[in-house]
C-alpha positions as CSV (number, residue, x, y, z in Angstrom):
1,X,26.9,-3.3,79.5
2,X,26.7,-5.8,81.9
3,X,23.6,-7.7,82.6
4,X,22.6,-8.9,86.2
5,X,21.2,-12.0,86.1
6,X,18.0,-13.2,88.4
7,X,18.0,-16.3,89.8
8,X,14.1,-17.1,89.7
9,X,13.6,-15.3,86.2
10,X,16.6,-17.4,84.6
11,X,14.5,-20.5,85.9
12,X,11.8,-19.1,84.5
13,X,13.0,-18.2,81.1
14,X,14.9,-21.7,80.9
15,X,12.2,-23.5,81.4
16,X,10.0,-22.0,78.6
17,X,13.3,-21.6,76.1
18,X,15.6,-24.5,76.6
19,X,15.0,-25.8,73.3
20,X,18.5,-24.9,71.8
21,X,20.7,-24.6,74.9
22,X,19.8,-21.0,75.5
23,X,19.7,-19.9,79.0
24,X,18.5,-16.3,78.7
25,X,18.1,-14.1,81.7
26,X,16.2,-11.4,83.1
27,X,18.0,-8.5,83.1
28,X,17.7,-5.3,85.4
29,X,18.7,-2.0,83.5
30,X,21.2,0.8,85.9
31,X,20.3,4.4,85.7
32,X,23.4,4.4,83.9
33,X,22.2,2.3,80.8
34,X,20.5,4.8,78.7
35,X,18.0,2.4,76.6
36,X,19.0,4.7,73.4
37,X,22.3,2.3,74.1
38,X,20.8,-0.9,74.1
39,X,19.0,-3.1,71.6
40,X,16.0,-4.3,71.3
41,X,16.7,-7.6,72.4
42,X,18.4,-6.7,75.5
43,X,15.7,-4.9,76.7
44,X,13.6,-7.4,75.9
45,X,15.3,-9.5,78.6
46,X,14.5,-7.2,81.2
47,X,11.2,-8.9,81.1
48,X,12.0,-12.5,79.6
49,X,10.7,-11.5,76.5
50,X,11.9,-12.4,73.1
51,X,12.0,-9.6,70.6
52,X,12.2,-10.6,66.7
53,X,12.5,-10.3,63.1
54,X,11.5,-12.1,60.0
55,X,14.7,-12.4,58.0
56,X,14.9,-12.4,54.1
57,X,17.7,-15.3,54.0
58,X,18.6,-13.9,50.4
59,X,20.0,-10.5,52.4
60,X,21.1,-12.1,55.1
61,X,23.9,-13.5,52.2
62,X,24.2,-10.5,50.6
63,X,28.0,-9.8,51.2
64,X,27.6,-6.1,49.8
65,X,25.3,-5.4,52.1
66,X,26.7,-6.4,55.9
67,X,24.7,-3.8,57.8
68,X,21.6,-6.3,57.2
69,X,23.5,-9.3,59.4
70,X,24.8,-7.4,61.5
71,X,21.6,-5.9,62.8
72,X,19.3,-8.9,62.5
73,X,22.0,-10.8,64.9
74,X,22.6,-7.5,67.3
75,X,19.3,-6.2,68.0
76,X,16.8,-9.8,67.9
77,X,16.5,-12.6,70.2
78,X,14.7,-14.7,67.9
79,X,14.6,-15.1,64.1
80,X,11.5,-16.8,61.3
81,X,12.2,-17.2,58.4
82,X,10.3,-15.0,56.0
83,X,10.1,-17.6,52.6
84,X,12.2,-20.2,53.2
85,X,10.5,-23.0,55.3
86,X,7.2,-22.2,53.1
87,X,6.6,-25.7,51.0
88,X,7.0,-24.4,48.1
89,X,10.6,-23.5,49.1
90,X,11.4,-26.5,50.8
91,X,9.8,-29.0,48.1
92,X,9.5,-27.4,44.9
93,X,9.9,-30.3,43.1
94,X,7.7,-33.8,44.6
95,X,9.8,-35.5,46.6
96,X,12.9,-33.5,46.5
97,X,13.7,-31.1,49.5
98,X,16.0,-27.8,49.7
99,X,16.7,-27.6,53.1
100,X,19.9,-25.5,52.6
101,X,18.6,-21.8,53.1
102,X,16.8,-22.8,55.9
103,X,19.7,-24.6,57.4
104,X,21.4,-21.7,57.1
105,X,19.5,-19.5,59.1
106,X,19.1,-22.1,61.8
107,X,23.1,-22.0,62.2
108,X,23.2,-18.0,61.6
109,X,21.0,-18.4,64.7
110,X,23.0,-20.8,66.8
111,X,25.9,-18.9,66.3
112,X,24.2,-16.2,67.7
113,X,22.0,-17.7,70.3
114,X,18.9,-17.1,69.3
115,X,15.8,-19.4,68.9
116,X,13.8,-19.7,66.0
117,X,10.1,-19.5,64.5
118,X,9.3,-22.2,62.6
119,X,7.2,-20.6,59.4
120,X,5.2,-22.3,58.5
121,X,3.8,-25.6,58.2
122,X,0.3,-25.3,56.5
123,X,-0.7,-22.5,54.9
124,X,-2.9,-21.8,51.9
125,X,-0.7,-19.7,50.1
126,X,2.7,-20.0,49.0
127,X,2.1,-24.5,47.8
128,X,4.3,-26.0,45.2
129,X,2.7,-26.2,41.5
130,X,2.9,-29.8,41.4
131,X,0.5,-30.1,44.8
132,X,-2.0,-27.5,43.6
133,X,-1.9,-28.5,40.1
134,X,-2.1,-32.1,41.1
135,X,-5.5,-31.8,42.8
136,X,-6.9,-29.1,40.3
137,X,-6.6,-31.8,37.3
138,X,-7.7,-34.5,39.5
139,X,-4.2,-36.6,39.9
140,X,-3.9,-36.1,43.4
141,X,-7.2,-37.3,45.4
142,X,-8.5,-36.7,48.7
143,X,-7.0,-39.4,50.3
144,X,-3.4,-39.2,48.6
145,X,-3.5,-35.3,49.6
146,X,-3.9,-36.2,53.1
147,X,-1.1,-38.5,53.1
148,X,0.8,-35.8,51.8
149,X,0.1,-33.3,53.9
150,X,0.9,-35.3,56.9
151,X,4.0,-36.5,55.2
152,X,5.3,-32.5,54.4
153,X,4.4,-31.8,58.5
154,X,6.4,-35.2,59.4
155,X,9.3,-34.9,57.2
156,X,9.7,-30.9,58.1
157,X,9.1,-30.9,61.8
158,X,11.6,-33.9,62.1
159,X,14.4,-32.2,59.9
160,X,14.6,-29.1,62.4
161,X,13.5,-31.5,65.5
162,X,15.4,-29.8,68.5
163,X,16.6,-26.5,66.4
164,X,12.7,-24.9,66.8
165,X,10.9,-23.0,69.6
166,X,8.1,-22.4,68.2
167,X,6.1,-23.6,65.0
168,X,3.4,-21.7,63.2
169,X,1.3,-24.9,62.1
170,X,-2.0,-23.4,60.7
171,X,-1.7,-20.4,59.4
172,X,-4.5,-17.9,58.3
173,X,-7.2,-20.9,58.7
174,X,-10.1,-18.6,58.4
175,X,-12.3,-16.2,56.2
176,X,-12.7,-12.4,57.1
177,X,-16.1,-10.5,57.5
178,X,-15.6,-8.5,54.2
179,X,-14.6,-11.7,52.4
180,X,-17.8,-13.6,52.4
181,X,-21.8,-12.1,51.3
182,X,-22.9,-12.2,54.8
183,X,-20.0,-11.5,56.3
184,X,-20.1,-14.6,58.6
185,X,-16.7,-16.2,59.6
186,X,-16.0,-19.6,58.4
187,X,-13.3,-22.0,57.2
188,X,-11.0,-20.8,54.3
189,X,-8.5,-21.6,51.6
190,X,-7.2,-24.8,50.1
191,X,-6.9,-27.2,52.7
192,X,-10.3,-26.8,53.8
193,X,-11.7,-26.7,50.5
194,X,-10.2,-30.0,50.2
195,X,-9.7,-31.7,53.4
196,X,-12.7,-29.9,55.6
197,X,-12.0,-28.2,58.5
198,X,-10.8,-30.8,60.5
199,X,-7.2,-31.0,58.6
200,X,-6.3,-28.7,61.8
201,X,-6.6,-31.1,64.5
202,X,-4.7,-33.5,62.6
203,X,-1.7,-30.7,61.8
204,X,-0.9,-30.4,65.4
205,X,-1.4,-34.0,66.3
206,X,1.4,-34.9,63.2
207,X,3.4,-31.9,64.4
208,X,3.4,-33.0,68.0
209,X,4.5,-36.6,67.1
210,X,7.3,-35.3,65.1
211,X,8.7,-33.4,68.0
212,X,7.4,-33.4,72.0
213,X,9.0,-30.4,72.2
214,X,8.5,-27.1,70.1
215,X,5.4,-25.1,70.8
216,X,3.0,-25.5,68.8
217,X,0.8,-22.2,67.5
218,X,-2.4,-21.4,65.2
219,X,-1.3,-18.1,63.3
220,X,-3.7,-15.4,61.8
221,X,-4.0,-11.6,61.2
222,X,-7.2,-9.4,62.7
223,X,-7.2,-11.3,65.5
224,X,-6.1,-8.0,67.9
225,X,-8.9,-7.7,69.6
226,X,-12.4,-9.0,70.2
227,X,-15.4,-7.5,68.2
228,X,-19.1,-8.0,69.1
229,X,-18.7,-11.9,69.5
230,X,-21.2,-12.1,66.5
231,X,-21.1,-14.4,63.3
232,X,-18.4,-11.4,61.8
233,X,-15.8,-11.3,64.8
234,X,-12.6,-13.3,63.3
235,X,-11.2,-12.9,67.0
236,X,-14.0,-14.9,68.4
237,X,-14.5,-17.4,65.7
238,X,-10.7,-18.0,66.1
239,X,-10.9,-18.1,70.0
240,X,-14.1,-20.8,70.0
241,X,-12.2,-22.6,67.2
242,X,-8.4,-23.1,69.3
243,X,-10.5,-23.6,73.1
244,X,-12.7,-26.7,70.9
245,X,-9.2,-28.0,70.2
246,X,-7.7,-27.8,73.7
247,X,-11.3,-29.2,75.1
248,X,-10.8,-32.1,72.5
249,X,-7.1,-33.2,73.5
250,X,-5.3,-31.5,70.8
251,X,-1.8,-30.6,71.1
252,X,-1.9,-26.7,70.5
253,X,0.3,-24.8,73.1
254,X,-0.2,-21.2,71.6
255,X,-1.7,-18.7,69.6
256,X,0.2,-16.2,67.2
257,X,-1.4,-12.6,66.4
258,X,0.6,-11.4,63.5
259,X,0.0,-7.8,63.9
260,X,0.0,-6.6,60.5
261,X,-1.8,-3.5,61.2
262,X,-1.8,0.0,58.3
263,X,-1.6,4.2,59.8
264,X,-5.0,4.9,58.0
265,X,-7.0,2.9,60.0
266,X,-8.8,3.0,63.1
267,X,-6.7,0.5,65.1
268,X,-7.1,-0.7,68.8
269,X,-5.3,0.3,72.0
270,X,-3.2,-1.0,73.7
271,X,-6.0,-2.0,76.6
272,X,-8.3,-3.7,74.2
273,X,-5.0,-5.4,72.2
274,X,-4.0,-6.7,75.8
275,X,-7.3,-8.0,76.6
276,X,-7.6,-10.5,73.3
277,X,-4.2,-11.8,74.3
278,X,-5.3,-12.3,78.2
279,X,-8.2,-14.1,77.1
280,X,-6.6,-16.4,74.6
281,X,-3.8,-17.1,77.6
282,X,-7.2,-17.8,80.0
283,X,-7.1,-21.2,78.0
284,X,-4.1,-22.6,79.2
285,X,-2.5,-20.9,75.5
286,X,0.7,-19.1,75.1
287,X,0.7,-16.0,72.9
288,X,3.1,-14.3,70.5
289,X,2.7,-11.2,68.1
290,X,4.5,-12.8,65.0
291,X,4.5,-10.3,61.9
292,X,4.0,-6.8,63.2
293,X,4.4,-3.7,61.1
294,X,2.5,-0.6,60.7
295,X,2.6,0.4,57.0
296,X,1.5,3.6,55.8
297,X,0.0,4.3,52.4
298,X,2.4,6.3,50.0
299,X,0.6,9.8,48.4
300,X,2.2,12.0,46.0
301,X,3.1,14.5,49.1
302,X,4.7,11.2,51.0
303,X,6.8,10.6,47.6
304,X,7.7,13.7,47.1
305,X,8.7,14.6,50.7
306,X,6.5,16.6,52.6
307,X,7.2,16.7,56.4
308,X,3.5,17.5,57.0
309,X,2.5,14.3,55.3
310,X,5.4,11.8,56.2
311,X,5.4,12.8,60.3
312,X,1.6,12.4,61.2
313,X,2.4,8.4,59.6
314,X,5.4,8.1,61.5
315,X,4.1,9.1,64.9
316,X,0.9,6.8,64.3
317,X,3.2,3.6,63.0
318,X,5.2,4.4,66.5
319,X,1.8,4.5,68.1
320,X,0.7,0.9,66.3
321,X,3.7,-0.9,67.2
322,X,3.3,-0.1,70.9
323,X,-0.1,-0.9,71.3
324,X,1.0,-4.2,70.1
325,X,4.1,-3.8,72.5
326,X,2.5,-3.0,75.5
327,X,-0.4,-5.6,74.8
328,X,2.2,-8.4,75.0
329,X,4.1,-7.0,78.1
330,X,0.4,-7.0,80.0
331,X,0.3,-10.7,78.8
332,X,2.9,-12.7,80.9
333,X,1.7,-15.4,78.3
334,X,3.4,-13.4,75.7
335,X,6.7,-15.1,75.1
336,X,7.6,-13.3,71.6
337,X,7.3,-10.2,69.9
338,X,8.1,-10.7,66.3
339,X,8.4,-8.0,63.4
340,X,7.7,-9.0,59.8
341,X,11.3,-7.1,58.9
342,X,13.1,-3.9,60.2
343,X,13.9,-2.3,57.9
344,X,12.1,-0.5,54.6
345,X,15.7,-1.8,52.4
346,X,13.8,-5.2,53.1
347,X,10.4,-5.1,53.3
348,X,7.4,-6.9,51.8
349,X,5.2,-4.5,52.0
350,X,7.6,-2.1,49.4
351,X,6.7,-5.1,46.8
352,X,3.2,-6.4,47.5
353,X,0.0,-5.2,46.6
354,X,-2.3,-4.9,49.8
355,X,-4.9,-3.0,48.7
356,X,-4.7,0.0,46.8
357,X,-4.9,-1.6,43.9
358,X,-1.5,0.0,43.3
359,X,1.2,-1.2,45.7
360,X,1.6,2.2,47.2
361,X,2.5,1.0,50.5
362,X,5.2,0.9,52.8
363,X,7.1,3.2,55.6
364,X,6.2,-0.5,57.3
365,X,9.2,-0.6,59.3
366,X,11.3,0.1,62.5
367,X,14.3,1.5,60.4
368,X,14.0,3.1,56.6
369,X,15.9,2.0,53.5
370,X,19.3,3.2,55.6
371,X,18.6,1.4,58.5
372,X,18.2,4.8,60.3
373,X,15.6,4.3,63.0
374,X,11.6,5.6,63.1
375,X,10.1,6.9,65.7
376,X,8.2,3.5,66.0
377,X,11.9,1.8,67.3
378,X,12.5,4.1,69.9
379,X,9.5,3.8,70.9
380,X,9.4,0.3,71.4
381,X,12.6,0.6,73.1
382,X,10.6,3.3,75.5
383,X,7.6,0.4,76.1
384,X,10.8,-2.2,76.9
385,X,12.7,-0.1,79.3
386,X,10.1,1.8,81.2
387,X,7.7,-0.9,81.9
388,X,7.9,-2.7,84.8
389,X,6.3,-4.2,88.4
390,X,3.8,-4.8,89.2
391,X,1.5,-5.1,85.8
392,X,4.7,-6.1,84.0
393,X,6.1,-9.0,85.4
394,X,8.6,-12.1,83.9
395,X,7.3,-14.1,81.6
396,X,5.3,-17.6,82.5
397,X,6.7,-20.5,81.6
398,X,5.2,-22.8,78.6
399,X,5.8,-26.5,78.1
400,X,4.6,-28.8,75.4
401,X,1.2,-29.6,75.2
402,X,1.3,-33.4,74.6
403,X,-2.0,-34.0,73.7
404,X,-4.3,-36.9,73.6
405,X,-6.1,-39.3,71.7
């Protein structure tokens, strides 16, 4: 198919996505151009909006397995790296860095114009033995892990300088209401522990002087919608914590949902979903839904293949990723719509515990374990074609946020 391109929404998408040379544009869909035709990213454009995956670089190599490439570079606009720019991947060993897998998915990405997610930059989880084990036996002090941690932001951000869009700095910052005795929100995990709270402020500040350009994000899950706007609502807590860093100079330019939502529970529509992400964008913020899936829990019927127990979870995953979907299109903020993998073949949820005690998850993703599409990616495709003027409109263009001080 041939894509027309619009004049003011190809300025407007190059100015928010000129990072790597990419020029996307607009595009306007013909009665002729059934959307079962067209991917995911190409419908995307139709709005200037960037549809994703998280890619497991290890299948991405796989030579006996070619379907894997050939879908994550025909159907996504944008790619993150699901393991590979995590720290203990890049410096497993103090001092020495593997930037090779990353690299590769940075040129698997130029070759077929799409930007990248940079994931991610601090996070609890996921740290190299010799950093955690370092401050647990008292080796590595306060001061010395500061230094380090604004040395692993430096030496990162200024490796891929000019090859990101947009970097998850702080990731999954704070506490949830079930994790704590009184259920009130507060500062989590290792870096806080450590450092105190304010490590944050000084990610993005490090971050920004390593590159003026990428866009800078705070990423966290159960943030899709606000709750009562007590001492338990994660949404708010996170929305008081990233407007007290815009108020104080700090160079944050966004704010990522990841979406990781689960069919057996009561989730949020679409209009409550859309209004979290309009009121993070009130700020001045960019948004992005970064990890989406909808996993479902696997029962002894699901297993053994009962069509009354495996379609009510399809039709509500389907249901889950467009409230997300249709969130983000109400949000001309919303610059990226990410999954956390498409297909089942490659999924973490197939291999993590998240819950049950058991790891009897999955069904997570857009395509199952033959890359056969769910209801959930036509649907998607439904949200991307049909939408349109005049509550979906081309996305608004996001610079840098320089910051000060």
């Amino acid at each position: 198919m041939k894509l027309r391109r619009s004049t003011t929404a190809g300025i407007v998408a190059a100015a928010v996505l000129g990072l790597a040379g990419i020029v996307p544009a607009v595009a306007t869909l013909k009665p002729a151009d059934r959307p079962a035709d067209q991917s995911l990213k190409a419908l995307g454009m139709r709005h200037g909006l960037y549809i994703g995956t998280a890619v497991d670089t290890d299948a991405l190599v796989d030579e006996s397995d070619p379907t894997y490439r050939t879908k994550v570079a025909s159907e996504f606009s944008t790619v993150t790296a699901e393991n590979v720019m995590k720290w203990s991947e890049l410096e497993p060993t103090r001092g020495t860095y593997n930037w090779e897998p990353a690299d590769r998915l940075i040129a698997f990405a130029q070759k077929n114009r799409q930007q990248v997610r940079g994931h991610v930059l601090v996070w609890h989880n996921q740290l190299p033995e010799w950093l955690t084990e370092g401050v647990a036996d008292g080796s590595i002090d306060k001061e010395e892990l500061r230094a380090l941690l604004k040395n692993h932001i430096t030496n990162v951000v200024t490796h891929f300088r000019g090859k990101i869009w947009q970097w998850d700095v702080v990731n999954e910052a704070v506490t949830d209401p079930w994790a704590t005795s009184d259920g009130v929100i507060t500062y989590k995990g290792f870096w806080a522990e450590n450092l105190g709270p304010d490590y944050i402020a000084d990610a993005f500040r490090w971050a920004r002087a390593a590159d003026r350009k990428a866009l800078l994000f705070y990423n966290d899950y159960n943030i899709d919608a606000f709750g009562d706007e007590g001492p338990s609502d994660k949404t708010f807590f996170v929305y008081k914590m990233v407007k007290d860093l815009k108020a104080k100079g700090v160079p944050i330019d966004g704010v990522g949902s990841q979406g990781h939502l689960a069919t057996q529970y009561g989730n949020y529509d679409a209009l409550q979903a859309a209004a979290a992400l309009q009121r993070f964008s009130s700020l001045g913020l960019a948004t992005a839904l970064t990890e989406v899936d909808a996993r479902s829990q696997l029962t002894e019927q699901v297993k053994a293949g009962n069509s009354a127990e495996i379609n009510p979870r399809d039709q509500a995953s389907a249901y889950n990723y467009s409230v997300l979907m249709q969130a983000c299109l109400a949000d001309r903020h919303c610059l990226s719509y990410t999954v956390w993998g498409f297909t089942d073949k490659h999924s973490w949820v197939s291999y993590t515990d998240l819950g049950d005690g058991k790891g009897n998850e999955g069904m997570a993703t857009l395509l199952d374990e033959n890359y056969q599409p769910k209801k959930a990616y036509n649907t998607l495709k439904a949200d991307l074609a049909f939408a349109g003027g005049p509550l979906v409109q081309p996305r608004v263009p996001q610079r840098a946020n320089p910051g000060r001080g």
